[in-house]
PALOLO-586476 format. One line per field, with one value per residue (C-alpha): residue in three letters; x, y, z. Coordinates in steps of 0.25 Angstrom, whole numbers. Layout:
marba	ALA_...;
east	X_...;
north	Y_...;
up	Z_...;
end
This chain:
marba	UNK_UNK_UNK_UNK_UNK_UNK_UNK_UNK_UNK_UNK_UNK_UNK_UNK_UNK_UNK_UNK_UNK_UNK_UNK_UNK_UNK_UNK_UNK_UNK_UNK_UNK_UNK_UNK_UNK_UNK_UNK_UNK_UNK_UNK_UNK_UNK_UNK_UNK_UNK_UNK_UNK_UNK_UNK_UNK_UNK_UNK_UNK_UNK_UNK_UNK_UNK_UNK_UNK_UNK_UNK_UNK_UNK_UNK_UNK_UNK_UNK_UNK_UNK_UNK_UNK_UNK_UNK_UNK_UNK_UNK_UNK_UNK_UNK_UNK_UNK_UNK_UNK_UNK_UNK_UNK_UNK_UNK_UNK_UNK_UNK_UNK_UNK_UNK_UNK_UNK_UNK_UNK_UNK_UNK_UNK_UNK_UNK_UNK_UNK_UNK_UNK_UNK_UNK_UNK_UNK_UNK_UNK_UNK_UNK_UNK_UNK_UNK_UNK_UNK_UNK_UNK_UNK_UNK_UNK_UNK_UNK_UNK_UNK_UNK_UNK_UNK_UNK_UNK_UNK_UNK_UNK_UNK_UNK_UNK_UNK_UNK_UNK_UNK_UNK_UNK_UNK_UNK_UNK_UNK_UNK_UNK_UNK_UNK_UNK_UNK_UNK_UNK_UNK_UNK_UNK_UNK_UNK_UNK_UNK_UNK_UNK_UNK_UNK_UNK_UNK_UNK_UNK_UNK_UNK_UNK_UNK_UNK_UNK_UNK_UNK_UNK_UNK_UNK_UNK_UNK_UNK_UNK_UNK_UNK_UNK_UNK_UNK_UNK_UNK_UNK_UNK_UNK_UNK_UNK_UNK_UNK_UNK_UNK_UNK_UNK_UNK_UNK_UNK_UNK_UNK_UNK_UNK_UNK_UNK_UNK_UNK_UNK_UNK_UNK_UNK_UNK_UNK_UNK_UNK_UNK_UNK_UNK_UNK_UNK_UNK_UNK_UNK_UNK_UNK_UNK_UNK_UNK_UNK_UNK_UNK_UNK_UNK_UNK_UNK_UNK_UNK_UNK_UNK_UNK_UNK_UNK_UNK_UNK_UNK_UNK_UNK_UNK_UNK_UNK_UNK_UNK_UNK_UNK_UNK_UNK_UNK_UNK_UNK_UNK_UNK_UNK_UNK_UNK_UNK_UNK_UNK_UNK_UNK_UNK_UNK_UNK_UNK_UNK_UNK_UNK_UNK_UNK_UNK_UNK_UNK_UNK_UNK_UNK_UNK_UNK_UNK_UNK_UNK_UNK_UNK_UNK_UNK_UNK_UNK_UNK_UNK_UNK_UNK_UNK_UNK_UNK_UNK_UNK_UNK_UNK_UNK_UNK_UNK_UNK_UNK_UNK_UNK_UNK_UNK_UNK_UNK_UNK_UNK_UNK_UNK_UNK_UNK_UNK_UNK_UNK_UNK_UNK_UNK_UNK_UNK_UNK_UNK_UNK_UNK_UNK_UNK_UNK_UNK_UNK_UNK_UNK_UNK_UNK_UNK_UNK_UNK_UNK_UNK_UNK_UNK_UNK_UNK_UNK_UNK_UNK_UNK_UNK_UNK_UNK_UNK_UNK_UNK_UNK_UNK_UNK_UNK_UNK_UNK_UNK_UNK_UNK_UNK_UNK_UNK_UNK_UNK_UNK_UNK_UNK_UNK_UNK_UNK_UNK_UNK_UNK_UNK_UNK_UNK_UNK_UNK_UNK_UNK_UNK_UNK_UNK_UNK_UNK_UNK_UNK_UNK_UNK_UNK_UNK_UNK_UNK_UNK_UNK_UNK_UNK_UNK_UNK_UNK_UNK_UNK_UNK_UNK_UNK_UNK_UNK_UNK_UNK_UNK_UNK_UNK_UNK_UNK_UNK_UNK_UNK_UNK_UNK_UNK_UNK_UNK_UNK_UNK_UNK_UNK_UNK_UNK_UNK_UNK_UNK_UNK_UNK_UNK_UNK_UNK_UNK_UNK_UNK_UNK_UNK_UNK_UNK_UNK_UNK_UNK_UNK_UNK_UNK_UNK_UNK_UNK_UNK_UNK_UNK_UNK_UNK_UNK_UNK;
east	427_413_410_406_393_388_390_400_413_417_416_430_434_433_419_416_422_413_402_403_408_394_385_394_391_376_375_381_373_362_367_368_354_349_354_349_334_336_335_320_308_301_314_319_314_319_334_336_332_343_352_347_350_362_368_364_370_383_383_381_391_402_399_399_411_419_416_415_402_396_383_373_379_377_361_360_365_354_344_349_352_338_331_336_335_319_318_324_315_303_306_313_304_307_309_322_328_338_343_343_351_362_363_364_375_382_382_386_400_402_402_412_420_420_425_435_441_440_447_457_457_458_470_478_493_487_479_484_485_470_464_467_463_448_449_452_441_431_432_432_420_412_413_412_398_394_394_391_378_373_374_367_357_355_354_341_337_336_347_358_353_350_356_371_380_391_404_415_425_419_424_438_438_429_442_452_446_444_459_463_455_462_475_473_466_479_489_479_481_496_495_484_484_485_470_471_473_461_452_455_450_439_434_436_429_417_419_419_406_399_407_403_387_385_386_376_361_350_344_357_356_351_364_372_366_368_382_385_378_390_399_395_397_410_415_409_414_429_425_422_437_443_436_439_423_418_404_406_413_402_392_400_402_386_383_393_390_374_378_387_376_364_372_375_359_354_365_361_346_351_359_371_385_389_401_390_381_394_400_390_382_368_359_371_364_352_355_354_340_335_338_332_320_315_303_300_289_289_282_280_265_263_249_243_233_223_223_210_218_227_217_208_222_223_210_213_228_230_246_252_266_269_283_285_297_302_289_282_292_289_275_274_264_269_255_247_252_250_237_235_241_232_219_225_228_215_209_220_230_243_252_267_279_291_302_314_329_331_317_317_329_335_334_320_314_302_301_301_291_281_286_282_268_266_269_270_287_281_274_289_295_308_314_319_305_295_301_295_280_280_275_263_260_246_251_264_262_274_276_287_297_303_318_316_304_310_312_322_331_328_327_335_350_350_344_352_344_347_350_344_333_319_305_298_288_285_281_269_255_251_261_257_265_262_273_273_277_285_299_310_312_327_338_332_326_312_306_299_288_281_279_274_259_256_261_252_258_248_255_253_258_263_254_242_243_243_231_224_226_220_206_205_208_198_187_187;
north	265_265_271_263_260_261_247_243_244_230_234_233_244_236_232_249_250_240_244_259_255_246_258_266_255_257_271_272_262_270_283_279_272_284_293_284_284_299_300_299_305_292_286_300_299_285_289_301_292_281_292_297_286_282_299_294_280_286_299_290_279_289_296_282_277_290_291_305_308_300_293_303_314_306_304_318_322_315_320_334_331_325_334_345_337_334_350_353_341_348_362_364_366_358_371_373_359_364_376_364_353_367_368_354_354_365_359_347_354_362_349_342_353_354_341_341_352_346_335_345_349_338_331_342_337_322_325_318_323_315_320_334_333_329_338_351_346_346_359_365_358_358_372_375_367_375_389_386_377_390_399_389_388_404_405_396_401_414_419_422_428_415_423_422_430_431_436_442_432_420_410_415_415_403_397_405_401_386_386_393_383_371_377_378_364_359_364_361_347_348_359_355_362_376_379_394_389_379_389_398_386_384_398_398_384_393_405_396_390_404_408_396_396_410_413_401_406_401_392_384_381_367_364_370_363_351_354_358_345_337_346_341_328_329_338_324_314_322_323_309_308_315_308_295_292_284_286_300_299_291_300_311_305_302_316_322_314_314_329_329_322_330_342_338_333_346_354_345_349_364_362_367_364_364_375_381_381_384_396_401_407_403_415_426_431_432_437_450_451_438_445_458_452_442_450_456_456_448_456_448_443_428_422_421_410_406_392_391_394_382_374_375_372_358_355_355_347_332_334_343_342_351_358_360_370_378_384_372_368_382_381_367_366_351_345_353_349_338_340_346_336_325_333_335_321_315_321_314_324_319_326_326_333_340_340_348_343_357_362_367_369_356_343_334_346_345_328_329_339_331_319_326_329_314_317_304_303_297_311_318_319_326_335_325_316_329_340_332_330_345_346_337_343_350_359_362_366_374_376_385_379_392_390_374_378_391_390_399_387_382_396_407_406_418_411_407_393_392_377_372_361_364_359_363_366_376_365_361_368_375_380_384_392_391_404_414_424_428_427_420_406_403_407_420_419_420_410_410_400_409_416_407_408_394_397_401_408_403_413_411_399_386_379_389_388_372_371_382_375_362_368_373_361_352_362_360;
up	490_493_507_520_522_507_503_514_517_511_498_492_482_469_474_474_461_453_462_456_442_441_445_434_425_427_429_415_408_415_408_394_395_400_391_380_386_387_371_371_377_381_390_391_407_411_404_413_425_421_419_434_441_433_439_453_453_447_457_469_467_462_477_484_475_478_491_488_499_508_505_515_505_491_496_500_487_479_489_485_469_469_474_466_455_457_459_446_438_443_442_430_417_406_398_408_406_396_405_418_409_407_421_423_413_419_432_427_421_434_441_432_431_449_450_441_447_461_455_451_465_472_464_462_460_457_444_432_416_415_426_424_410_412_426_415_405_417_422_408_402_414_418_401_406_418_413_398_404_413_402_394_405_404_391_393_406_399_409_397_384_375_362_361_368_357_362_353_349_358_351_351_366_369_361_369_383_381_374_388_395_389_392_404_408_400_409_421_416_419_431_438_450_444_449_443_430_433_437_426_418_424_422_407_405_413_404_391_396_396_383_376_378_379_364_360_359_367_355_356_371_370_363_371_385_377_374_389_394_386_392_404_403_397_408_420_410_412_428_426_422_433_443_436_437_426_428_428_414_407_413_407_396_391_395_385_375_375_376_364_355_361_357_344_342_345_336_324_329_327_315_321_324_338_335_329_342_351_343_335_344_337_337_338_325_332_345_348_337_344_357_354_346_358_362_349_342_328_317_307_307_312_312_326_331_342_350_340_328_330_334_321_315_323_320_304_308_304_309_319_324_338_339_354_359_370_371_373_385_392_391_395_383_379_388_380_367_370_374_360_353_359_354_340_340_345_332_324_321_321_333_331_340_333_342_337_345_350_352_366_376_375_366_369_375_368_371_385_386_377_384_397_390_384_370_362_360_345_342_345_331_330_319_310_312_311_301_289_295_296_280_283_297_298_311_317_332_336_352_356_346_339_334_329_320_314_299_299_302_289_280_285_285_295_305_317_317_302_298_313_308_313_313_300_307_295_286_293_287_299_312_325_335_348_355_364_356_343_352_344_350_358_344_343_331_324_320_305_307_315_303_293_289_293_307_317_329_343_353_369_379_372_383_384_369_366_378_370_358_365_369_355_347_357_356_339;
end
């Protein structure tokens, strides 16, 4: 029953009920429409928002409905959430968006699996077969959640090695721990009030979650924080259950899935099973050469250029199609391609972007930052939309993208990212590389087109680079 004073004390309980079902009602709908409008750059901005106010109208009426604090405490809490929130939204690059969304994921578990085990607490004797059973699937997959998304969150922060850490016979007991797991959460199901055989649960959900992403290599990451945020979800939609909270269950619910299928998107992206991703430990081949070889020195010969070089290159260009990647996002270049772009194409050069699913650390990486710079959405092609223009395509401009325009991909069996489709950014008459250096992009391995004869490597600052490249294509 709604608290005195918040809508008045003759509110009968029935009245309550369809009062907070109603907001459920439109809080959901809200959901789903936002989530729809999330699948493209252009209504990407008013979907999070819907989805925004859709969390806030279902946080406050389940406080309210609950009676579980009073309103001065629900309005501090926004104050509070808000404002971290707006500190976060400004502070955090867009380069660290991926390692946020983990920890977000992982607070997310930790938090589903803490009120399922005060749940547990709380009933004791008067928890039911039902209960106990989504109470055990809680805890286990939201603290598989929390410790998996922080080494996730490592692994991109640089924190942990990003090459896989391969443990002898992990598989084996990966399968041992979660089989002792499930054991256990079953007799819980029927003893559940043995806390020592919870606790021990609960610690060997934490220790898969470490044991389970530490193996996977650091070019797998986006998957994986994908993977994790369905995790997530699954663990609230089950908390949605125990606490017998619908909105919480449909929440849940749409996270999981859009998880589920982002996850299996960005494995199609890669080529890869998700097993493959989960147990194959994806660069193990490559780890300990990758590792030792990152601040080596290449020696075979690549062709180096000048800002003038490449622009007497644009200058002869009837079509150029721009590659951005994770060097793009770190430099904050994506104003001045665009900048470029706009020149090239007020001297009628056709300007096109080719945005691979996995370029980056996370899936639309790229979008938003051209979004941010005003890009045309129409000039964004993806892989499927752009791979055959590369054949007709004067210049290919390559920022920071590394791993998705390797052709090893297509030639080399031997190659960790064998069989991952790329941008054939090969097939265009003339490449240009803008890099830092010859360092291996984030699987660890070389990457061939930088030794082609039509590539030109243009070594320095993705953003000092491009705005270089500027000043010299306007002074032809």
């Amino acid at each position: 029953m709604m608290p005195d004073g918040l809508f008045g004390s003759d509110w009968d309980p029935q009245t309550v009920l369809n009062t907070t079902n109603a907001v459920y009602i439109v809080a959901s709908i809200l959901f789903i429409l936002g989530l729809k409008r999330l699948a493209h750059p252009s209504t990407a901005r008013t979907g999070n928002r819907m989805a925004a106010i859709a969390m806030l109208m279902a946080v406050v009426i389940t406080l309210i409905d609950r009676q579980i604090v009073q309103v001065p405490w629900i309005i501090t809490g926004i104050i509070i959430g808000a404002a971290i929130g707006t500190v976060l939204a400004r502070q955090v690059q867009m380069t660290a968006m991926p390692q946020l969304v983990a920890v977000f994921n992982g607070f997310g578990g930790a938090a589903s699996a803490l009120v399922a085990s005060a749940e547990l607490v709380r009933e004791q004797d008067a928890v039911d077969d039902v209960a106990a059973v989504t109470i055990m699937a809680s805890t286990i997959i939201g603290a598989v959640t929390l410790t998996g998304s922080f080494i996730a969150f490592g692994k991109l922060q640089g924190f942990v090695a990003s090459q896989p850490v391969l443990l002898p016979g992990r598989n084996y007991l990966n399968a041992v721990l979660l089989a002792v797991a499930i054991g256990l959460a079953i007799f819980l199901v029927f003893e559940p009030n043995t806390f020592a055989a919870f606790a021990v649960m609960g610690v060997i959900a934490l220790a898969l979650g470490i044991l389970l992403v530490i193996p996977i290599g650091g070019a797998d990451m986006p998957v994986v924080v994908a993977l994790l945020n369905s995790y997530s979800g699954i663990a609230a939609a089950a908390t949605g259950f125990v606490l017998e909270n619908n909105m919480l269950i449909i929440a849940g619910s749409l996270v999981g899935a859009s998880g589920l299928i982002l996850t299996r998107i960005m494995t199609k992206a890669m080529n890869r099973s998700l097993a493959n991703v989960m147990l194959g430990g994806f660069g193990a081949a490559d780890g300990a050469a990758a590792g030792g070889a990152a601040g080596a020195v290449e020696q075979r010969p690549v062709r180096s250029v000048s800002a003038e070089d490449v622009a007497l290159v644009l200058s002869y260009a009837r079509s150029v199609i721009v590659v951005p990647g994770y060097g793009l996002a770190v430099a904050q270049a994506q104003h001045a391609v665009r900048e470029l772009a706009d020149e090239l194409k007020s001297r009628n050069v056709s300007v096109k972007y080719a945005i691979h699913p996995v370029a980056g650390r996370m899936p639309g990486h790229m979008n938003v930052l051209l979004a941010e710079a005003n890009v045309p959405y129409d000039e964004l092609k993806d892989l499927d939309e752009i791979n055959s223009e590369f054949d007709r395509t004067d210049v290919a401009i390559v920022i920071g993208a590394n791993d998705v325009t390797n052709p090893a991909a297509r030639t080399d069996p031997a190659s960790p990212i064998f069989g991952m489709p790329i941008l054939n950014v090969d097939n265009a008459n003339a490449v240009v590389v803008l890099k830092r250096s010859m360092a291996s992009g984030f699987a660890g391995v070389e990457n061939e087109l930088f030794f082609l004869e039509k590539t030109m490597m243009f070594f320095g600052d993705a953003r000092g680079s491009v705005e270089d490249l500027v000043r010299e294509v306007k002074a032809l």
